[in-house]
N, C-alpha and C positions, 0 to 999 in steps of 0.2 A: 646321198654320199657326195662329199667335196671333192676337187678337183684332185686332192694334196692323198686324201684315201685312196681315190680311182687308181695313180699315180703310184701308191706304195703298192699295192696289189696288182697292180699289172707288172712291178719291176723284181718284186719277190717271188714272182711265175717265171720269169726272165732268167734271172741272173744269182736265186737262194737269198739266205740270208749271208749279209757279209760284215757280219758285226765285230772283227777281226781289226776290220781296219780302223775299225774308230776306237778300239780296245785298245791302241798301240800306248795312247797317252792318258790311258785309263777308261775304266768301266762306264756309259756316258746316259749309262741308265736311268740313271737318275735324276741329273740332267734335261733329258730330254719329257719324262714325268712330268718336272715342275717348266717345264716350260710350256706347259699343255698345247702341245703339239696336236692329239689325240693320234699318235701311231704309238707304235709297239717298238722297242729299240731295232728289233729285225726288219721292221716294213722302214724304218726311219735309212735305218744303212742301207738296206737295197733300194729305196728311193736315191739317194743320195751318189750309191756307187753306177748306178745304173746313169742317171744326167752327168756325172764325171765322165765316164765313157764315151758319152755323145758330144760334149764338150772336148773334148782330147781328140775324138776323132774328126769333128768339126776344124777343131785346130792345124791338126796332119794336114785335112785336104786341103786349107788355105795355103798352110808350107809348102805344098807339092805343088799348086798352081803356081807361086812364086817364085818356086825353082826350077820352074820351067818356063815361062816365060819371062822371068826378070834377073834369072843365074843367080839365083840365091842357093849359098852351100845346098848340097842332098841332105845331111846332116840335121840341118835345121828340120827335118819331117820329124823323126824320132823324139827329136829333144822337144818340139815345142806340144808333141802327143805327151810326154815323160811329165815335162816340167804343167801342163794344163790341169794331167791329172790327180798329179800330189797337191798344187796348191785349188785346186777345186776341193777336193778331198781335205787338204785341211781349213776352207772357210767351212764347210758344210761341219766339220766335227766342233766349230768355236760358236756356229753359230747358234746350237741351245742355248750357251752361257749367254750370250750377247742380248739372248730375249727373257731370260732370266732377269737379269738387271733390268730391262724397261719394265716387265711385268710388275717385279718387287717394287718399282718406284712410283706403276701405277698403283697397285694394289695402298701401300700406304701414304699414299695421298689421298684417294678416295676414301681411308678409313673411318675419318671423322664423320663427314657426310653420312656413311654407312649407315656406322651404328644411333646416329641423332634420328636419322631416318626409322629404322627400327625400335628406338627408345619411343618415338611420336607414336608409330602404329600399335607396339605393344599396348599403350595408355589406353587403344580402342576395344583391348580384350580382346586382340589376334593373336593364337596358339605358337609356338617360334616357327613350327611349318609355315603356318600361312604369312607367316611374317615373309621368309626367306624368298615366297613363291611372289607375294605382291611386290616383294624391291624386284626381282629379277624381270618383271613386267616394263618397267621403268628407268633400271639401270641402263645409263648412254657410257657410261664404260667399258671395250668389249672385252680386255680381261677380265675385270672383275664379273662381270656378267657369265663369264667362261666359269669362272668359278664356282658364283650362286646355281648355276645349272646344273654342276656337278655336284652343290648337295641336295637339291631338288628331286636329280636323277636317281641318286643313290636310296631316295625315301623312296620314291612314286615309282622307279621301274626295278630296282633290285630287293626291293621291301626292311631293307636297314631303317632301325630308330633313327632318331636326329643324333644321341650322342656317337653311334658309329658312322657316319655320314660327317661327322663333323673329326672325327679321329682322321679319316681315310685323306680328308681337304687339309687336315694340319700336316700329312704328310709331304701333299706336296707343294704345300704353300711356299715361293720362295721367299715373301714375304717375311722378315719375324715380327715383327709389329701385327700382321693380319693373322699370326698363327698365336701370337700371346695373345691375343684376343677370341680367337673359335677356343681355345686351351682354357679361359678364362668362362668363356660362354659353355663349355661343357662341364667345366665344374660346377659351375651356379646349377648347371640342370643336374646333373647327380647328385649333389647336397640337396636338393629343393626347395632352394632357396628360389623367391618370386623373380622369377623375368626381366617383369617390368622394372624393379626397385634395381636390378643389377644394370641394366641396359641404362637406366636414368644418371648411376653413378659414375658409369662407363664414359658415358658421352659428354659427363661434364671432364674427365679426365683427359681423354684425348682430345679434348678442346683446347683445356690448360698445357697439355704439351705441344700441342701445333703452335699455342701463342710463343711457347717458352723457344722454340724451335725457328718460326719468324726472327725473333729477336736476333737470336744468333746470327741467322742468314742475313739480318740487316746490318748489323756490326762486320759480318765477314765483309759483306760488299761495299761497306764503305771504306775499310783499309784496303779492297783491291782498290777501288776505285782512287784512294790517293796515290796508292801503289802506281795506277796504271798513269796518272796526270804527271809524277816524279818521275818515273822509269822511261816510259813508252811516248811524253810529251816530251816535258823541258830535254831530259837529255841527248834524244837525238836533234833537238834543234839546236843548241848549246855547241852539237859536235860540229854540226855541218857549217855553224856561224863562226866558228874557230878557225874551220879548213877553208873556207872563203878568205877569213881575214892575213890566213899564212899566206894565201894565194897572192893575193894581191900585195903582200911584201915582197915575197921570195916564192916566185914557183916552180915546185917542183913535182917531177912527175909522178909520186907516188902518194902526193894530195890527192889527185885525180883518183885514184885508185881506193881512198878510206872514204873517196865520195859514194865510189858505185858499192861499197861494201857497206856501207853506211844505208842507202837508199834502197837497195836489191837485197840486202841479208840480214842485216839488223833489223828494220824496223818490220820488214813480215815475219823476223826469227820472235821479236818481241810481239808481235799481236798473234801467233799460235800459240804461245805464251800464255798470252792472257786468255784466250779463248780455255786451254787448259785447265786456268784455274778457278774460271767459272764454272767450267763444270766440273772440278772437283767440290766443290762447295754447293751445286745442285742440290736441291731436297730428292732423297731417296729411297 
């Protein structure tokens, strides 16, 4: 049992389930599913409301030590308990989505490799069971490894076929590339169509689309990267070699001031910028 299990069942004995508050901004069920967590939405919220509380109360007693020895308002106790606990409360309700997106982006990235991997061993006359059981031996991915265990588990300890084991993982794949693909691989097994022949087809396909997908991401990044030499180069230097040259005509005092807004605000407001749209254009 993980630290994170221990932790949900010791705070669910505590405090109930208090799946209320994470309900506020919707059902987060689901959620928390495909982000294989492995809790239960109730162990997940009472995990969660339960270190809010001690966080908030942690908080209180620093206030109260500050307001008494350094005359910090009284006031400050309450509000910095009030304000700890809502915004604790709410990373802990964003934070499935937040590992959703990394999972999804790990997930189809390692897809190619996956199935190439699986198309090689199928050729050995490995059943798709032992297919699944020998990648997860070797997979160094730990979500995707999260995942092959769960249809591993779902054969070997709940006694599900492969096509239901593989229904149950497209549900909560947040993946859609790694779910059109188990989607894909479950039809080939209920048609009866050979394995091997579909995994081979497979593999050259999400090959051709990771090339086709490269390419893109090569072409985005060389329009940021002119983007970023026109933008984020020449024109802050362009500005401040302006503001020098007025300076030394005519100076005046409010040169001084498009310097420090220029050096302090511009040029860090344009490099979160760009940092931005690097990772908007991420493969994911």
């Amino acid at each position: 049992m993980s630290f994170l299990d221990s932790l949900a069942k010791f705070a669910i004995s505590r405090v109930g389930a208090n799946t209320w508050i994470f309900k506020i901004f919707g059902d987060p069920s689901e959620d928390i599913k495909k982000a294989w967590l492995g809790l239960t939405p109730d162990e997940y919220s009472s995990a969660m409301f339960f270190i809010s509380i001690i966080l908030s109360a942690a908080s209180a007693e620093v206030s109260a030590i500050l307001s008494i020895f350094m005359k910090v308002p009284w006031f400050s106790v309450p509000l910095s308990f009030i304000a700890v606990f809502f915004l604790s409360n709410a990373f802990f309700r964003a934070y499935p989505s937040l590992l959703i997106t990394e999972i999804s982006s790990s997930l189809s990235l390692r897809l190619p490799y996956l199935v190439i991997e699986m198309a090689a061993l199928s050729d050995t006359g490995m059943t798709i069971e032992k297919i699944f059981e020998s990648i997860l031996e070797l997979e160094p991915d730990k979500y995707t490894k999260k995942v092959l265990n769960f249809i591993v588990r779902n054969i070997k300890i709940f006694g599900m076929d492969i096509t239901q084991s593989l229904e149950e993982t497209i549900k909560r794949s947040p993946s859609r590339d790694f779910a059109e693909f188990l989607l894909s691989l479950k039809g080939a097994l209920l048609s009866g169509s050979e394995v091997r022949h579909f995994l081979s087809e497979y593999s050259q396909k999400v090959m051709i689309d990771k090339k086709i997908n490269l390419r893109y991401l090569i072409e985005r990044l060389n329009i940021i990267a002119e983007a970023f030499t026109t933008l984020f180069v020449v024109l802050p230097s362009v500005l401040l070699i302006m503001i020098l040259l007025f300076t030394m005509i005519s100076f005046k005092s409010y040169y001084y001031i498009f310097f420090l807004v220029i050096i302090y605000v511009l040029i860090p407001l344009m490099g979160i910028i760009f940092i931005m749209l690097l990772e908007a254009v991420r493969p994911r």
